[in-house]
N, C-alpha and C positions, 0 to 999 in steps of 0.2 A: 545458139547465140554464143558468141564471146565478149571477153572486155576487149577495148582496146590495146592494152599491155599485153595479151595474148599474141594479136596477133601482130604487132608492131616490133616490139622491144623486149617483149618477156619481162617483165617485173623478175628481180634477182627474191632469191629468198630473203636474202637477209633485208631490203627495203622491205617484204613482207611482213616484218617482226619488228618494225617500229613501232613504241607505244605510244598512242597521243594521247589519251583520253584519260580524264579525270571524275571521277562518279560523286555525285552527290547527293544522290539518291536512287532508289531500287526497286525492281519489284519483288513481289515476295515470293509470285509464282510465274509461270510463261504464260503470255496471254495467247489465247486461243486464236484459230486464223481470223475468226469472224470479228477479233476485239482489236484485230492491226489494220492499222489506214493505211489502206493498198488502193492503189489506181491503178489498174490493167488496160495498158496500151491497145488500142485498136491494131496499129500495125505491128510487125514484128520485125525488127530489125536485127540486123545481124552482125553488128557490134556496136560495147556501146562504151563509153569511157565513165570518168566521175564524174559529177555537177562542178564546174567552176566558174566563177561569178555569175552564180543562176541559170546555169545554160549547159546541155550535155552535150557533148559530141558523140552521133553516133551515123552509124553506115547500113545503107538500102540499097540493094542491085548493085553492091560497090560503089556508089558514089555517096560522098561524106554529107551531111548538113545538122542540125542544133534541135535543140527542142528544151523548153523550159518545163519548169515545176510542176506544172499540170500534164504535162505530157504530149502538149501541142508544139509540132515542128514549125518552129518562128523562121527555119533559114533553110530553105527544101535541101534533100541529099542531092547535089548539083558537082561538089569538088571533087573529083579524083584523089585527092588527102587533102589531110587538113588535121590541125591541129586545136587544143583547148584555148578557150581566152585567158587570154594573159594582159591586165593593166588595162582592159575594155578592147584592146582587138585581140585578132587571132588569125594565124596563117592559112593562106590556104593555096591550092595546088590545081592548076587549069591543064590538062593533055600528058601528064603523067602514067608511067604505068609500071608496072610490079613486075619483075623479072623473072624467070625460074630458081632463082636462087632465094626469092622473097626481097628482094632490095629495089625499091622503090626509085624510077630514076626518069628524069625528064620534066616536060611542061614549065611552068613558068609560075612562079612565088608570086605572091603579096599579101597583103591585110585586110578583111572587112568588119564591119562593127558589130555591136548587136542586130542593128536591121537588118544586116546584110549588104549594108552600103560597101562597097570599093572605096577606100581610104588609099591606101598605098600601093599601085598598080600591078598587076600582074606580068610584073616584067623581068624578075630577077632568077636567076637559076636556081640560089639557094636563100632563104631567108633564117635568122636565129628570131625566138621572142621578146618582146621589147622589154627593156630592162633600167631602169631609171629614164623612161620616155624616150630612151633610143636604141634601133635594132639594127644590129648585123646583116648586111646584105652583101650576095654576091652576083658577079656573071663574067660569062666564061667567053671566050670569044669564040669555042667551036667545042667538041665533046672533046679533041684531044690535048685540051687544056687546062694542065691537069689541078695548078692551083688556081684560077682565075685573079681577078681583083676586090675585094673587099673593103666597103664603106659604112658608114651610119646613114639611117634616115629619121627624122621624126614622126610623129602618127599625122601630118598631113602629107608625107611624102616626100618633103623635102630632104635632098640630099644634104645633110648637115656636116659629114664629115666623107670628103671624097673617095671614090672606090679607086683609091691607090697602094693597097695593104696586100699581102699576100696570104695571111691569116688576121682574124677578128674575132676577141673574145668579147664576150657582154662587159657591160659599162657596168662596176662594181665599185662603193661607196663612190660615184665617181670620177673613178677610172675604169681604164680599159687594157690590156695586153694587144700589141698587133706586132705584126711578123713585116718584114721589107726583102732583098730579095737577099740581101743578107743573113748570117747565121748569125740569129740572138735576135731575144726581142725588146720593142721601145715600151713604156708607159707613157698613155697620150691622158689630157682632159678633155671635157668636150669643146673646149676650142680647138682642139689639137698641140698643143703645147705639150709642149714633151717632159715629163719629169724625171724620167731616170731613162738610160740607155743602157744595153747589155750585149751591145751588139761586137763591142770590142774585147771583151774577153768570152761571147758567143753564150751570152747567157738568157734562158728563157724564160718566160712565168708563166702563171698561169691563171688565178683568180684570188681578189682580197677576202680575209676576213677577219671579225676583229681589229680591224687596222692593220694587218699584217699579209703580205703576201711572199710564198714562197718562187726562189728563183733558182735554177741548177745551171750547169755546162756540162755536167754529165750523165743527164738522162736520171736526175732523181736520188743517184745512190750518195750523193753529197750533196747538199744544198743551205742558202741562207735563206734570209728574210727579208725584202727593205718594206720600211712603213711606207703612208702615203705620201711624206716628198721623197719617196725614193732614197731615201738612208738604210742602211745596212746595221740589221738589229742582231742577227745572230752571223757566226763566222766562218759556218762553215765544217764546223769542228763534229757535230753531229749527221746522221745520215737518215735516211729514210727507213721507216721499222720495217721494208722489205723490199729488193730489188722492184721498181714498177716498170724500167725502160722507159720508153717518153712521157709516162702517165707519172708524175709527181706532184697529183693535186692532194697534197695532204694542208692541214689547216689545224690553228688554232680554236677551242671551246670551250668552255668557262675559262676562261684566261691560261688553257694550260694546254703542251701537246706532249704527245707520246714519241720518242724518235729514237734511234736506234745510238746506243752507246758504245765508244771505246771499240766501233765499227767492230764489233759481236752481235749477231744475231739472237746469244741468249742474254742478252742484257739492253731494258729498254729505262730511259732519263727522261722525266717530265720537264717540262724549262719552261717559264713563264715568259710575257712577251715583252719584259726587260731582256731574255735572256740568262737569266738566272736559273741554274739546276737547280730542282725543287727535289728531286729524290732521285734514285738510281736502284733496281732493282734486277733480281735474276729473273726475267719471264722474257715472253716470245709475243707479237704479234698475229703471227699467221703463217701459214707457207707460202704465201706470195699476194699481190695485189687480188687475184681473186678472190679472196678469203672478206675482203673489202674492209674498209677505215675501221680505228677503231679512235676512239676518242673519251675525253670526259662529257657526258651528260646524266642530269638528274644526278651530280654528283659525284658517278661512280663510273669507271671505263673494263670495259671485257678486255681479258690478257691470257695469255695460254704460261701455265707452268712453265715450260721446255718447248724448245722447236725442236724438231726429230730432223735426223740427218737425212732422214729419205723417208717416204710415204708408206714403208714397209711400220715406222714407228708412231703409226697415225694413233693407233687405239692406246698407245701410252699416254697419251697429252690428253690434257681434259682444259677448258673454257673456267676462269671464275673472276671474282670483278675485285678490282683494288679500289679503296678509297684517295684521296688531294694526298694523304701521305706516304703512298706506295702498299697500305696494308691491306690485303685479304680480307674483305668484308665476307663476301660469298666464297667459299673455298672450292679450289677446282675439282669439276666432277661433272662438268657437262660438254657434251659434243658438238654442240653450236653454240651459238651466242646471238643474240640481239640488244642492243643498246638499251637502256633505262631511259626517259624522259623526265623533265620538272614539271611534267602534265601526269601524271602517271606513276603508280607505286611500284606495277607489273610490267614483266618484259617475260617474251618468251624463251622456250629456252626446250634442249633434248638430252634425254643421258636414259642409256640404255637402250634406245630404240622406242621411249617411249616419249610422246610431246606434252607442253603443258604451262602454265607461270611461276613463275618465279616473284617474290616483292624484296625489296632493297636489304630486308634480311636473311633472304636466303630460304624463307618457307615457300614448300610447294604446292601449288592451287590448280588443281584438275589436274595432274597427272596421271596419264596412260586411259582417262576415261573419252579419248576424242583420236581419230584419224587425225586430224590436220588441226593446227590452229593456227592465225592469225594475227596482227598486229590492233591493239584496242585503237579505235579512233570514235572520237566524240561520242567516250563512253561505252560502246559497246564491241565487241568482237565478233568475230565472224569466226564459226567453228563449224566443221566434218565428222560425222560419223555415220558409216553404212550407205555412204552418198547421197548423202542429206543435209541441206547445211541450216544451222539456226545462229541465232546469236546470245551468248549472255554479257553480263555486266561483271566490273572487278571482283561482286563477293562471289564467282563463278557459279551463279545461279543464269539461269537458262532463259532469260524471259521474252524470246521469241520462238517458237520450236523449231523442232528439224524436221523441216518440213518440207524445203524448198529442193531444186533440183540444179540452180546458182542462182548466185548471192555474191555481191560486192561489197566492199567496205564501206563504213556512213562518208556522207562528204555533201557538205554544207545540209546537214539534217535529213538527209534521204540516203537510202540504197535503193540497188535497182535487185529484184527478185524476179527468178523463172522456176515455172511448174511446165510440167509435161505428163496432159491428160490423154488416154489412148493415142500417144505418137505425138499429138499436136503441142507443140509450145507457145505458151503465153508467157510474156513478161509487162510487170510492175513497176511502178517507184512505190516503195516503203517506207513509210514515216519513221524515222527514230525517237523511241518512245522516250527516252533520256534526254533526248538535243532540245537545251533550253536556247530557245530562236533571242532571248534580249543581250545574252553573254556572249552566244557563238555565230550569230549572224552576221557576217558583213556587213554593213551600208555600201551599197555600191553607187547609189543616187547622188548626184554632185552638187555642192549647195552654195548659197554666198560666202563668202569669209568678207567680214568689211575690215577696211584698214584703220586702226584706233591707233591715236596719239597719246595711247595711256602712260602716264611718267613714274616711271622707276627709281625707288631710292634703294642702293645699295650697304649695310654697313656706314650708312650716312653718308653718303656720295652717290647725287645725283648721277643716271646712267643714260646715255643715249645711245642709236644706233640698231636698237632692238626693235625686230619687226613682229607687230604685235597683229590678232585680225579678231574682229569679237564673233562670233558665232551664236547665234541660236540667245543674246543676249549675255554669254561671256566669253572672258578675255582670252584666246589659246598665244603660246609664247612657244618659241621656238625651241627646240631641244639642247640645238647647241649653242643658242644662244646663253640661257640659263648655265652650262657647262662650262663656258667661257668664262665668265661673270665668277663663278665658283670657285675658279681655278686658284690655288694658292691660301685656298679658306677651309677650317673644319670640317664646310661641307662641301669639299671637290668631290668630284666623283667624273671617271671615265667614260666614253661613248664610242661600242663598237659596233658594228653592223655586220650581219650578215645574211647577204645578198639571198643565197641559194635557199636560205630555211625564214627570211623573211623574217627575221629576230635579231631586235635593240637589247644589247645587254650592258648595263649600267654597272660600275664595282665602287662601293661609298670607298671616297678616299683616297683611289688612286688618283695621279695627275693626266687631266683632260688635254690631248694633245689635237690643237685646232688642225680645221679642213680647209681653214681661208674661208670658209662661208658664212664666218660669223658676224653678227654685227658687222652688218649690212645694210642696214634701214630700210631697203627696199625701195621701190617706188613711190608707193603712197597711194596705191590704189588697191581696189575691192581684187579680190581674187576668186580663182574656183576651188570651193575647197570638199574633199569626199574623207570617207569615214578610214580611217588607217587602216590596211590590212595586218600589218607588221603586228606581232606578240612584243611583248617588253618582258625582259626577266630584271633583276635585281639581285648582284651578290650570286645570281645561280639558282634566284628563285621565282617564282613566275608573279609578276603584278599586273593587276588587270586596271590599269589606267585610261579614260577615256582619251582618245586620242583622232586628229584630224592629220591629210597629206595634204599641201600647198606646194606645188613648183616642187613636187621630190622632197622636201624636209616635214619633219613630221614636227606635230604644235602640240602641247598637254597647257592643260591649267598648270597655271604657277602654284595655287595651294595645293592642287593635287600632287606635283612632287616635291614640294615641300614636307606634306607627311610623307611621304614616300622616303625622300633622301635625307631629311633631319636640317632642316632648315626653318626658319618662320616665317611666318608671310601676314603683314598685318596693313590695313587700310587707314591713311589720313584725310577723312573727310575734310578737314579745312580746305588742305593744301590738292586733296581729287588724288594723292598719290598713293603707291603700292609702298610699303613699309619691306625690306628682308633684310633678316639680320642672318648672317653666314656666320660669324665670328662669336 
């Protein structure tokens, strides 16, 4: 058996060595096989992906279909591919087939649900996954044509935005990037309305985040920024920390990016998304886009000493991680790198030939005692040694053995585990003995939102406009709405999104620059409302605030971020109203 990264797209190493997991408790010792909840599959399938929204994709005689939590295939292996749900559908692939080269090519796209219903027809040549409730769709008029036309649709199939683009990226905080027959590309909304053009000086983009999206004309090695209307935040003056050629998806994180200075390669400027140089220092990125992004998370970003003039000077260069002020927190001494998380104190990390973790100061945790290690997710890791793989937890104690013969990383509280007894293979789903199901489980169940006329005193000025929905008995309020509201007060605070890691990050203080969607009042009717997936950080640090999605915006309780952002929130029962004082 394989994963499906295996056999599709090969998982890079370095997405291998992302840390997601944050431990809150341990065991002392590895439980034994007999003391792990294991459910061992009747059939045995022959690849199989992660759990996402409750449901696995995996493959039987080559053809794709689903199975949930218990292990029962809810959507028979029926599709020639097919991909993971995403936002409650997921694509799938009718009379395709796999080349000698492995490239997947033919048949006909669309979406079905959890049941298995046909939502979105099987009629398109290529489909991307839904993205703010709208997906990328293409078709071609015959095979030798080579870019076709590209559209949106919604999850009932409706063409929403017509398939006259000649490229289509995902809808991000919003927007979208699409290509015309023209050199440069447009910013559409989902009316289509155009907010910026770059087609007259042939300029491209490629995806928002944090409110900021990068755009070049020359393939990445110079580029700027324009926010969401399409103004122009940086000028140009800095370059990308590495030749990529058409790939210039670099991007802002914790409000900071890494870019290449004084077009030197051994000198890399943090610039925040005013624009402003925050530092400048002598270190390298990488030798080239393969080396993959490096960015600020959990604080701290991997940087190499020196770049080497050529691969002859590879063993000179060592990996260590700078702090927001350009300083050496970890000093360089490592051969690879993996990013830090604000889930996570560990990342991994290799120096000498030998693998292992690292935590935010620089001590090392299991070094050289494992073959391979992996990236923590919800808590525990998946490790190698002697071709056996077990899992332990951050204080690198061991508490699933090694025992197994593969093993996947946790994902939504499960892995999937195989043994192989005299030849024969079985495989499992394994409970994560760490995965606390009330903190890290989804809601994926859709519920009422009802629509309240609850009134708002601002700073002693009545507010209207705010769409409010009570849930489950209280009040949720919109994100940007409250941001809006803030604006200009002790307690503003920013709102950026990002699309691709599903994460609201909040900065107290800075000035909140609107999306138009605010205060809006809505309709005035009951909505469908389900459980946020999106994580929220704060300043850079992780808050775990209850939170609902309506129509793509996400709602929190107003006293919930009220502690959270430093604002008060108090009730006047005479008058039925909401008291805040920002000022």
């Amino acid at each position: 058996m394989q994963t499906r990264t295996n056999k599709k797209i090969m998982a890079s190493l370095l997405a291998l060595m992302l840390v997601m997991g944050n431990v809150g408790m341990f065991w002392s010792y590895a439980l034994t096989e007999d003391e792990l909840d294991i459910k061992w599959l009747d059939k045995h399938y022959q690849t199989v992906d992660d759990f996402h929204e409750d449901l696995m994709l995996v493959e039987f005689n080559d053809k794709w279909g689903y199975i949930n939590k218990d292990g029962v295939e809810v959507i028979p292996c029926k599709y020639d591919d097919a991909y993971s749900f995403n936002e409650g559908l997921a694509r799938v692939n009718i009379g395709g087939k796999t080349d000698e080269l492995g490239n997947f090519k033919g048949g006909k796209w669309g979406f079905i649900d959890k049941t298995g219903k046909i939502v979105v027809d099987l009629k398109y040549d290529y489909v991307r996954d839904f993205s703010e409730g709208l997906a990328a769709v293409l078709v071609k008029e015959n095979e030798d044509d080579y870019f076709g036309q590209w559209g949106y649709v919604d999850k009932t199939g409706k063409e929403i935005i017509p398939l006259h683009y000649k490229s289509a990226h995902n809808f991000n905080e919003g927007l979208a990037f699409v290509t015309t027959e023209d050199d440069g590309s447009i910013l559409i909304d989902k009316t289509e309305t155009i907010i910026w053009d770059g087609r007259q000086e042939g300029y491209y983009g490629t995806n928002f985040n944090e409110g900021l999206a990068p755009i070049s004309n020359d393939g990445g090695y110079k580029f700027d920024f324009i926010n969401t209307k399409g103004e122009k935040v940086l000028d140009g003056n800095y370059g990308a920390p590495y030749i990529r050629g058409d790939n210039f998806d670099i991007y802002f994180n914790e409000g900071l990016i890494l870019v290449r200075a004084d077009d030197d390669y051994n000198k890399l400027a943090a610039i925040d998304t005013k624009g402003n140089e925050i530092f400048k220092i002598n270190a390298c990125s990488g030798y080239s886009f393969l080396d993959g992004e490096i960015y600020f998370s959990g604080g701290l970003a991997p940087v190499l000493n020196i770049c080497p003039e050529d691969y002859a000077n590879k063993d000179d260069i060592k990996w260590g991680y700078i702090d927001k002020t350009g300083t050496f927190i970890i000093e360089p001494k490592y051969d690879s790198y993996a990013h830090f998380s604000n889930d996570s104190n560990l990342t991994c990390a290799v120096r000498n030939e030998k693998v292992g973790y690292i935590d935010k100061t620089g001590k090392e945790i299991s070094f050289g005692k494992y073959n391979t290690v992996w990236t923590f997710s919800e808590k525990i890791a998946k490790i190698k040694k002697d071709e056996k793989y077990g899992y332990i937890d951050e204080n690198g104690k061991e508490i699933i053995p090694l025992i197994f013969d593969l093993a996947t990383n946790s994902s939504e509280g499960l892995t999937i585990v195989g043994k192989v007894d005299n030849g024969n293979e079985k495989i499992g789903i394994l409970k994560n003995p760490l995965y606390n199901n009330t903190s890290n489980q989804a809601q994926t169940n859709d519920i009422t939102a009802t629509y309240s006329e609850q009134a708002l005193v601002v700073d002693g000025e009545l507010k209207s406009g705010l769409e409010v929905y009570n849930i489950d008995g209280n009040n949720y309020f919109k994100l940007r709405d409250i941001a809006k509201l803030a604006n200009g007060t002790k307690a503003q605070f920013s709102v950026t999104w990002n699309g691709e890691k599903q994460l609201i990050s909040l900065v107290k203080g800075e000035a909140y620059e609107p999306s138009g969607s605010e205060l809006q009042a809505g309709d005035k009717t009951n909505k469908t409302a389900a459980k946020s997936p999106a994580k929220l950080e704060i300043d850079g640090e992780v808050a775990n605030l209850n939170a609902y999605t309506i129509n793509s915006q996400n709602y929190f309780k107003l006293r919930d971020l009220g502690n959270a952002l430093g604002f008060k929130v108090d009730w006047d029962d005479v008058n039925k109203q909401i008291i805040i004082t920002m000022n």
